[in-house]
C-alpha positions as CSV (number, residue, x, y, z in Angstrom):
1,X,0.0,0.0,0.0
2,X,1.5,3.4,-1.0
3,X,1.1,6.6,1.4
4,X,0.1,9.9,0.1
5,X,2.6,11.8,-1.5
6,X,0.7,13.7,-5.2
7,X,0.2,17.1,-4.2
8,X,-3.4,17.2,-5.0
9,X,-4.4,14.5,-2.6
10,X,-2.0,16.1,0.1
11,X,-4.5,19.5,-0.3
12,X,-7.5,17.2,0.8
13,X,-5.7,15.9,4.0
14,X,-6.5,18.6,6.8
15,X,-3.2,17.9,8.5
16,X,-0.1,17.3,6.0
17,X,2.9,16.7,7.8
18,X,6.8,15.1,6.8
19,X,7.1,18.1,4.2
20,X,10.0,20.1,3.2
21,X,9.6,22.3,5.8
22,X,7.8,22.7,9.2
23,X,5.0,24.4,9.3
24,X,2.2,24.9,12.0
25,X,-1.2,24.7,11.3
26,X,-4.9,25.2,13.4
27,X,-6.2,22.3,15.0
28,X,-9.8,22.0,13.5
29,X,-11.2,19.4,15.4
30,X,-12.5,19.6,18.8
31,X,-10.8,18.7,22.0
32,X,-14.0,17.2,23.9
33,X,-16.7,15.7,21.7
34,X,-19.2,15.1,24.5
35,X,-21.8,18.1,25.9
36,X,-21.2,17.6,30.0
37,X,-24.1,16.5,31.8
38,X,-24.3,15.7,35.6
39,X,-24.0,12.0,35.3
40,X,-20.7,12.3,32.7
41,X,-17.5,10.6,34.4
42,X,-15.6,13.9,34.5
43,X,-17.0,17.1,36.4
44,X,-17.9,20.4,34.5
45,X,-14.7,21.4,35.9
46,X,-12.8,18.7,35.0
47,X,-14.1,19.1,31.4
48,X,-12.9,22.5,31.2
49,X,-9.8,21.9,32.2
50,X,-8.7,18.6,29.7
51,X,-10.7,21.1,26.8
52,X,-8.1,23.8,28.1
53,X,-5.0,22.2,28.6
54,X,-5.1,18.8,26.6
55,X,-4.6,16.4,29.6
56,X,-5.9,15.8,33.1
57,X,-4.4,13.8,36.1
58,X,-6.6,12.2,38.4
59,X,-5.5,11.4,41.4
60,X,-6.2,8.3,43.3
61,X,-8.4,6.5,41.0
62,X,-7.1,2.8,41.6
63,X,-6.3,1.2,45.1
64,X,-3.5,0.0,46.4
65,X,-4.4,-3.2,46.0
66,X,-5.0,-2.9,42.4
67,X,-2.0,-1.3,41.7
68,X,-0.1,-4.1,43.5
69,X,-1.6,-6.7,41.2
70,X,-0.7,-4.7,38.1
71,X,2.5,-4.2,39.0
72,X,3.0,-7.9,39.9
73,X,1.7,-8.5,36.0
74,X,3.7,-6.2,34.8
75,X,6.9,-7.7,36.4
76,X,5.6,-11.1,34.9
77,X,5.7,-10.0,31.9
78,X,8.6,-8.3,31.7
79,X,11.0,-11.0,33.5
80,X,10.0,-13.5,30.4
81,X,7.9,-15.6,32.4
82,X,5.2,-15.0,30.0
83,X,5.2,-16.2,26.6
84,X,4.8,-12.6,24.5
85,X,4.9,-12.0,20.6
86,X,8.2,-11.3,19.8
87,X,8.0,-8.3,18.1
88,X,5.8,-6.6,20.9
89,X,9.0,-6.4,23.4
90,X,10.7,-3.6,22.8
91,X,14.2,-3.2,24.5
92,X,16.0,0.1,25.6
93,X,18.8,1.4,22.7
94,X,22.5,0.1,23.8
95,X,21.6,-3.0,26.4
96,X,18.4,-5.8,26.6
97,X,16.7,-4.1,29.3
98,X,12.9,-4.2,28.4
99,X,11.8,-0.4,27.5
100,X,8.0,-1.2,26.2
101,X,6.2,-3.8,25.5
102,X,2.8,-3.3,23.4
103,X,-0.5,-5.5,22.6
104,X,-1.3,-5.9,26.4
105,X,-4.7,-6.9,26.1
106,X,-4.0,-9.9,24.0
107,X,-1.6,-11.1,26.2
108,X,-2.9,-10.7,29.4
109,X,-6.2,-11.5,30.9
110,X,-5.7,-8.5,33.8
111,X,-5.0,-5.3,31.9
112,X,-7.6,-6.1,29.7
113,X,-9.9,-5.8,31.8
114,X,-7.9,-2.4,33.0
115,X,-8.4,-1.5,29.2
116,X,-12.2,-2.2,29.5
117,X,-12.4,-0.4,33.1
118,X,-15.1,2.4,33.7
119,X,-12.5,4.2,35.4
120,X,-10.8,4.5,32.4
121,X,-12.9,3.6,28.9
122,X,-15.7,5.5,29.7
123,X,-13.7,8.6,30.9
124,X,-11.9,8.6,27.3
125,X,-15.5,7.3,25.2
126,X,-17.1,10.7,27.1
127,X,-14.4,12.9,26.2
128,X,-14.3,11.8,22.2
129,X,-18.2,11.2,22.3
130,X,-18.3,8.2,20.4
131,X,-17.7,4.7,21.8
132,X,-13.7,4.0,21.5
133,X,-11.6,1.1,20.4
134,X,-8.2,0.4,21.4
135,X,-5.2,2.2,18.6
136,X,-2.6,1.0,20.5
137,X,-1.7,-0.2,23.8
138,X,1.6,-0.5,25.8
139,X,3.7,-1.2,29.4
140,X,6.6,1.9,29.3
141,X,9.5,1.2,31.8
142,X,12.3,3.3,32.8
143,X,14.7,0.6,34.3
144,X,16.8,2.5,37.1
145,X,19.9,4.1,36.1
146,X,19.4,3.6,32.6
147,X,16.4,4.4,31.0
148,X,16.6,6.6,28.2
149,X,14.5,9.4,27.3
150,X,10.9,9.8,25.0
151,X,11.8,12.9,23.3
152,X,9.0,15.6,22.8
153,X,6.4,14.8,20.5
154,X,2.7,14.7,18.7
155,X,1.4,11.3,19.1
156,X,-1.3,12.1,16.5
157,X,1.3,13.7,14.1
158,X,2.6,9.9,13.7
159,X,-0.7,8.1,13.9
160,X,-1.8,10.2,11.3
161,X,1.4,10.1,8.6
162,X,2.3,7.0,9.4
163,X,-1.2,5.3,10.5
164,X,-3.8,7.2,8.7
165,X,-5.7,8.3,11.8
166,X,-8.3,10.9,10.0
167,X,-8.7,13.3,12.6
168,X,-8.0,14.3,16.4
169,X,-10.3,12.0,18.3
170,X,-8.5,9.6,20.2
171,X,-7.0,10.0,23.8
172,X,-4.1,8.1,25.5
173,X,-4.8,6.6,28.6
174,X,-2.0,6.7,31.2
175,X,-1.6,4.5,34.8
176,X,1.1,4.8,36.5
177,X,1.9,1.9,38.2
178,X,4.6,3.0,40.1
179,X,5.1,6.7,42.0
180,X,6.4,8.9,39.3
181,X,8.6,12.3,41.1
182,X,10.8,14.7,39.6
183,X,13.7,12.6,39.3
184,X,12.9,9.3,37.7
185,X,11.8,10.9,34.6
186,X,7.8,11.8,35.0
187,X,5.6,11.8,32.0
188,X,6.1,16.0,30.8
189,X,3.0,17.5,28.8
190,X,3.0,21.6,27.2
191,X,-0.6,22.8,28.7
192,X,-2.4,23.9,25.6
193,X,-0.2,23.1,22.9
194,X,-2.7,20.3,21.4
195,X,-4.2,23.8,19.8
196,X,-1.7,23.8,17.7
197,X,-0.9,21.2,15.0
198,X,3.2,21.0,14.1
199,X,3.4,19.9,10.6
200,X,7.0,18.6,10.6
201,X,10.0,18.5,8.1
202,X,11.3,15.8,6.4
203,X,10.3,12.3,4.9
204,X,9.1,9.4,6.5
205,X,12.4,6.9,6.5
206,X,11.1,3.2,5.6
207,X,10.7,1.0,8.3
208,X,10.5,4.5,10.7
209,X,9.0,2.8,13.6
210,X,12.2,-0.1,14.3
211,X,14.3,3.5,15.1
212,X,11.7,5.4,16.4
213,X,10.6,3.1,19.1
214,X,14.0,3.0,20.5
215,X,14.4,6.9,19.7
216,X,12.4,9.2,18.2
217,X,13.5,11.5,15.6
218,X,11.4,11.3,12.0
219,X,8.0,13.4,13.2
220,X,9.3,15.6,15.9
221,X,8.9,18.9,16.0
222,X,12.2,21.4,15.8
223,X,14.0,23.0,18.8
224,X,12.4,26.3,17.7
225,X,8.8,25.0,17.6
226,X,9.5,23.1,21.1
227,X,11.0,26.6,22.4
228,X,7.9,28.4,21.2
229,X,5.3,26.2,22.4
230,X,7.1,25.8,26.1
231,X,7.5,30.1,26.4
232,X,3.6,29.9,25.2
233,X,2.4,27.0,27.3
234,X,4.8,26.2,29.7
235,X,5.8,22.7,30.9
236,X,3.9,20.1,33.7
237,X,5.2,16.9,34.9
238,X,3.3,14.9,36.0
239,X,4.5,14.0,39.1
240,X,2.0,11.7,41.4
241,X,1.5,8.6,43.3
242,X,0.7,4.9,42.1
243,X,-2.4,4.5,41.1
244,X,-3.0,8.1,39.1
245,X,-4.8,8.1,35.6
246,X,-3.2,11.0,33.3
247,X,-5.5,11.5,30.1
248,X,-4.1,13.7,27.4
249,X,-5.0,14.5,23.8
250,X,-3.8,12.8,21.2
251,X,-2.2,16.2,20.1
252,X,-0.7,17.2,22.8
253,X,3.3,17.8,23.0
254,X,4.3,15.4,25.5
255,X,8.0,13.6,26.6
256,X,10.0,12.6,29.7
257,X,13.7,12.5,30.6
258,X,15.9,9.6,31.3
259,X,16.1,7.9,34.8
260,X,19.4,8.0,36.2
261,X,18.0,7.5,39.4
262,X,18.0,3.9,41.9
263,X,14.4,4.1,41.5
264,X,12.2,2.4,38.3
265,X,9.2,4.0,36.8
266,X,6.7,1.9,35.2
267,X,3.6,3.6,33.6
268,X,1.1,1.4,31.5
269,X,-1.4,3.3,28.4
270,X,-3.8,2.3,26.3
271,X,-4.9,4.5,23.4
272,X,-8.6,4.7,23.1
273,X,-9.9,6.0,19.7
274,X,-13.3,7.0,18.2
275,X,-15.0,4.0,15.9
276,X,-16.1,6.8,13.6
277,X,-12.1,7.6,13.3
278,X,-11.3,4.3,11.9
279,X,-7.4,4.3,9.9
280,X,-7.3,5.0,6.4
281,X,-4.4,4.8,4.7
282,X,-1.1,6.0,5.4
283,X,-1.2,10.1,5.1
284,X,2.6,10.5,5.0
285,X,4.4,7.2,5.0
286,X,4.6,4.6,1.9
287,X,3.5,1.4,3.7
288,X,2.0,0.3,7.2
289,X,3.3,-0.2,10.7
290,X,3.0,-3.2,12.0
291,X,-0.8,-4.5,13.8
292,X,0.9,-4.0,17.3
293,X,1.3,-0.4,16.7
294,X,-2.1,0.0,15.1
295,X,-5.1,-1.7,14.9
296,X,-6.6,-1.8,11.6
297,X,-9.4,-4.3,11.7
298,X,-13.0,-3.6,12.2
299,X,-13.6,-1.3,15.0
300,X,-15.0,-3.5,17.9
301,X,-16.0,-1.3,20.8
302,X,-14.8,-1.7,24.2
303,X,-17.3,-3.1,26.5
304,X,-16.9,-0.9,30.0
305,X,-16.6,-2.8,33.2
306,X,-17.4,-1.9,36.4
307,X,-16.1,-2.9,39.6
308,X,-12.7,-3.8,41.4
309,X,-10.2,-5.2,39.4
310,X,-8.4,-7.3,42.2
C-alpha cells in the first residue's frame, strides 16, 4: 500500500505533515466531543480543564491493591515468564533491558480488563463522544539508572502520517503503576499546545517505527517550535502517586527524561480512539506499521466494566 505523496491529494488531507519544511497549522477538530451532563465521568470542571489544557491527572483513582496486582503483572511479563509475541517487546537502545512492551490486552487477561475499566474507557468514550476502540496499547519502563528518554512529540502527528488516523479524536490513557517524582523521569506534557498542529519536516524513513521506538526522531517537532510552544504554554510533569490516571490529547506535545535514578518507573497506556475515526491509509508514510502499533481491523468497541479489578 502506497502513502500519500501527489500534491493534490496532500491539499484534501486537513493535517499534512513530513514536508520540506515545518510548518504549523490550526487544529480543526475539537478537544472534547461530549456536551457535560451531571451523570458524565468527568465534572464540568474537569471538562474545562482537559478542553483547556489537553490532559488531566486524576488522582487516586485505583487502590493499592489494584496497583499491586498490576505491578506484579507487569513484572511477569517483563521477567519473560510469560510467553509474549516477539516483536511486541521492545528493548532500551544500547543493552536488553525491556523499555515497552505493546498489545497488552491480548496477552494478558488483567489489563484487559484495566483497558475495559469504567474508570478508564468511559472517561476517554465521554471525552471523544463516540464509543472507543483500542489504537494502541503498551507497558513503558524506565529501568533504574538507565532508561533513556521519550523525546518531545505529537502522538497524532505519527498516527496520522504514518497510521492514517483521519482526525483528532483519540486519547491516551495513562496509569502509572509505580510513584512517578521529579527525578525518575515523569511523563512531561505543554498545557495547551494540542491547539496547535506542528506539521514537521522531512520524509518518512522506511521501516520509521524499528528506530523510532527506540528513539524518536522522524516526526518531531524542531527545537524552535519546542522553544515556542514551552515560552507559550509552559511545561507540567506529572509527578504523582501509584495509582494516578493522566488522560491527554492525542495532540498534545508530550516527553520525559531519562532515569538516572536507583528508583524504576513503570507507567502502563492504552490509546482509546473513536469508531467513527477508523485508519485509512497512510497520510505521509509509503507502507504500514506493524498491527501491534495499530489496529486496523473492524472497530470492535470496548465493552466498560465496572467494579474492582483485584
Amino acid at each position: 500500500m502506497s502513502g500519500i505523496t501527489d500534491s493534490a491529494e496532500r491539499r484534501q488531507d486537513p493535517y499534512p505533515s513530513r514536508l520540506p519544511e515545518e510548518h504549523w497549522l490550526p487544529r480543526l477538530d475539537k478537544t472534547v466531543w461530549s456536551q457535560w451532563c451531571p451523570d458524565a465521568p468527568l465534572t464540568a470542571q474537569q471538562t474545562d480543564h482537559f478542553d483547556r489544557d489537553g490532559f488531566i491527572v486524576l488522582r487516586d483513582l485505583f487502590s493499592e491493591e489494584e496497583v499491586k496486582a498490576l505491578t506484579q503483572e507487569s513484572a511477569a511479563l517483563r521477567s519473560g515468564e510469560r510467553w509474549l509475541e516477539q516483536d511486541t517487546v521492545i528493548t532500551e537502545p544500547g543493552s536488553d533491558e525491556v523499555r515497552s512492551i505493546y498489545k497488552l490486552p491480548e496477552q494478558s487477561p488483567l489489563f484487559n480488563r484495566l483497558a475495559s475499566d469504567h474508570r478508564v474507557a468511559e472517561t476517554a468514550s465521554y471525552l471523544v463522544g463516540d464509543d472507543v476502540y483500542i489504537h494502541q496499547s503498551r507497558l513503558n519502563y524506565k529501568p533504574a539508572f538507565t532508561g533513556k528518554e521519550f523525546y518531545w512529540h505529537s502522538d497524532f502527528e505519527t498516527w496520522h502520517a504514518e497510521d492514517g488516523m483521519p482526525r483528532m479524536r483519540a486519547v491516551s490513557a495513562s496509569l502509572l503503576l509505580t510513584d512517578n517524582d521529579a527525578l525518575n523521569g515523569p511523563l512531561m506534557l505543554m498545557p495547551g499546545s494540542h491547539k496547535h498542529f506542528i506539521a514537521c519536516a522531512g520524509e518518512t524513513p522506511e521501516d520509521n517505527y524499528k528506530s523510532s521506538l527506540k528513539k524518536e526522531e522522524a516526526g518531531t517537532p524542531s527545537h524552535e517550535a519546542l522553544a515556542k510552544l514551552a515560552k507559550e504554554h509552559g511545561i507540567h510533569a506529572a509527578t504523582a502517586k501509584a495509582g494516578t490516571l493522566v488522560l491527554f490529547d492525542c495532540n498534545t506535545i508530550h516527553g520525559s527524561n531519562g532515569n538516572i535514578t536507583p528508583f524504576a518507573r513503570s507507567n502502563v497506556f492504552f490509546v482509546f480512539n473513536a469508531v467513527s475515526n477508523q485508519l485509512e491509509e497512510p497520510f505521509g508514510a509509503k507502507k504500514l506499521r506493524p498491527a501491534f502499533l495499530s489496529f486496523r481491523g473492524e472497530p470492535k468497541p470496548v465493552e466498560i466494566a465496572s467494579g474492582k479489578l483485584a
